[in-house]
N, C-alpha and C positions, 0 to 999 in steps of 0.2 A: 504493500500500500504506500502511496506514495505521503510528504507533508499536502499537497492538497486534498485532498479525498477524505482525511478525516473532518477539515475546518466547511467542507462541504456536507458530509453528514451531518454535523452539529448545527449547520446554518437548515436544512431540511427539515429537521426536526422543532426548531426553535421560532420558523417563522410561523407555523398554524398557531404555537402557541402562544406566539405575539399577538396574534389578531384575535385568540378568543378570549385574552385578558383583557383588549383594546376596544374589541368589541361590547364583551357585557361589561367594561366599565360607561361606554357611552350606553348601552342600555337601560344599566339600573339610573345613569343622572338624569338622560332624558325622560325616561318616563315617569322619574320621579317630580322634576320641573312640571310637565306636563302635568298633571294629579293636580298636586298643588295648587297651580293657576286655575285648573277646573273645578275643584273646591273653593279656594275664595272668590273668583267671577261670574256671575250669574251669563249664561250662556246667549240669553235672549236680550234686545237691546232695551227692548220697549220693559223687563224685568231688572233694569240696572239704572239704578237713580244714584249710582255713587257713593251708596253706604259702605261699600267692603271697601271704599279707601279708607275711613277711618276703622274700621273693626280686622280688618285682613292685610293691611298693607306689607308687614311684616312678610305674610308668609308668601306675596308676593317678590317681594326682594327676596328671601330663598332661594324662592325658584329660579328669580332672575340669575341668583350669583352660581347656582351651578350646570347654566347654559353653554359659558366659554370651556369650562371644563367636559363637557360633553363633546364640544366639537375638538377639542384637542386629541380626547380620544377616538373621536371621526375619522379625524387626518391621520391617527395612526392605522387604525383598520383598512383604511383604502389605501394607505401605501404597506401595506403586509400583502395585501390584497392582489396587490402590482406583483409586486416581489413574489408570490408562490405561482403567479400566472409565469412571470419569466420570460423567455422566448416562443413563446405558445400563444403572448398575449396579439390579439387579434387590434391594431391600428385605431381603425374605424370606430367599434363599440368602445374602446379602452377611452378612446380624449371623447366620448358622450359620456361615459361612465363616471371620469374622472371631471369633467365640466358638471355634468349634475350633479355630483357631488358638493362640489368646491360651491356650487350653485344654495343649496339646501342649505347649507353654513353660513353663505351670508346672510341667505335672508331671513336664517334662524336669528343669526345675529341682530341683523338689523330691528327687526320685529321685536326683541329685546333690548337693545339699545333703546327704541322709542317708547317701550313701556315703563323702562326706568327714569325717559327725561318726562313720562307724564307723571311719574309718582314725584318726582321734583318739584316739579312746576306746582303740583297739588299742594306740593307743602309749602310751596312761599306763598301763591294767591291760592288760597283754595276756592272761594268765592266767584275767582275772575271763571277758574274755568271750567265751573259746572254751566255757571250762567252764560257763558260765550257760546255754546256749543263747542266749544274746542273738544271737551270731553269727550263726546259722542262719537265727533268725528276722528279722535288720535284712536278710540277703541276699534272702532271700523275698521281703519286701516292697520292697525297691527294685528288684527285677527285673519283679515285679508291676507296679509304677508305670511303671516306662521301655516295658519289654516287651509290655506289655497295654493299659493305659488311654492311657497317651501314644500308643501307636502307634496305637492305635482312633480317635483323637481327630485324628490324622495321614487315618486315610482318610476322616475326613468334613469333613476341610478339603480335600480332592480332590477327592471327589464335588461339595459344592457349589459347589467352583470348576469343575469340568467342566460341569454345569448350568447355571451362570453361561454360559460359552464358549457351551454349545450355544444357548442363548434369543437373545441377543445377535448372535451370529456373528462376536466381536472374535478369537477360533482358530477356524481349520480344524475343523469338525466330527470329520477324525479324531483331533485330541490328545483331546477330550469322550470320544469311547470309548475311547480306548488311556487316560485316567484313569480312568473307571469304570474299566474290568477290572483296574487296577493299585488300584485303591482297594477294592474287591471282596475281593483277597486280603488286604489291610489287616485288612480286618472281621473275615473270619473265620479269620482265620489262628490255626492253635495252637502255642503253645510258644513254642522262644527263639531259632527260626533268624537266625542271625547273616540270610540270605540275604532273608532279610521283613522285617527291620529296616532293610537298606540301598533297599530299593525307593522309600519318601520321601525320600531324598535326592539318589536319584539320578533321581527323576522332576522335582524340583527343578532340579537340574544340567541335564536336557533342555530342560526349559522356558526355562532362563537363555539355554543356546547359542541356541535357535531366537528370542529376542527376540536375542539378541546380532548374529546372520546377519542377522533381519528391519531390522534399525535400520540395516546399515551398509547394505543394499540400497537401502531408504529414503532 
């Protein structure tokens, strides 16, 4: 055996287990943010008069604060992600895969960012901006952003990575369709169900365990 061959076993084994550490750790923050926020926010608009900013705001900021740690753990999962694909990875779906991605971060970000400069603003004028409509309208659009576009941008970093899976044969052909039909409801899903929002992270978390079992088998 040669000095490379060993630091290459060790590198084969060590990268699924990167990505299922990487993985459910962005699973258990994300959907634990997620929870949170859908606990203190009334989901309907015409049901939200602005009370849970004085009774809930705390456990908003929570949620807020462990968002950037969820996508840190992102970015590691889909560059473990890369790395186990290798020379296998396919061009085309890999920079959609890696764009939707990179995509879903910011505007996870973003959509967090603006929820924290409303709880600010709340606390200098809270007066100014029940009564401006400002309120109304900064909740609209950051649910818009989290809700809509990030989640959108969530199912077509699934599809492409199911594609990926299926051309290749690096999974089981059946994770490729159990992620189509999970990334499918992504697309067109309507509205704010708490229950379509958790399906990216917890497809996430599947994927983790099943490198995590496949590695220790290995």
């Amino acid at each position: 055996m040669t000095e490379t061959q060993p630091i290459l076993a060790r590198r084969s084994l060590t990268t699924p287990r990167s990505a299922a550490v990487a993985g459910i750790l962005f699973a258990a923050l994300y959907t634990t943010s997620l929870v949170l926020i859908r606990l203190a926010i009334p989901v309907e608009l015409t049901a939200d008069n602005g009370a849970w900013l004085e009774t809930n705001a705390k456990t908003v900021v929570l949620a807020l604060n462990l968002v950037p740690y969820a996508g840190i753990a992102f970015l590691w999962f889909i560059g473990v992600l890369r790395d186990r694909l290798g020379n296998l990875e396919d061009r085309f779906f890999a920079t959609v895969m890696l764009g939707s991605g990179l995509l879903f971060l910011a505007l996870t970000f973003a959509g967090a960012a603006m929820a924290g400069g409303l709880l600010s603003s709340y606390a200098a004028v809270s007066s100014t901006i029940l009564e401006s409509g400002l309120f109304s309208y900064s909740r609209e659009v950051i649910f818009h952003v989290i809700n809509v576009y990030a989640i959108r941008m969530a199912g077509v970093f699934m599809f492409s990575l199911g594609t990926i899976w299926f051309r290749t044969g690096v999974m089981h052909r059946g994770w490729a369709f159990v992620t189509y039909a999970l990334a499918l409801l992504l697309l067109v899903s309507i509205g704010y169900s708490l229950w379509v929002t958790l399906i990216f992270p917890g497809w996430v978390l599947a994927v983790s365990v099943y490198y995590l079992i496949r590695n220790r088998r290995d």
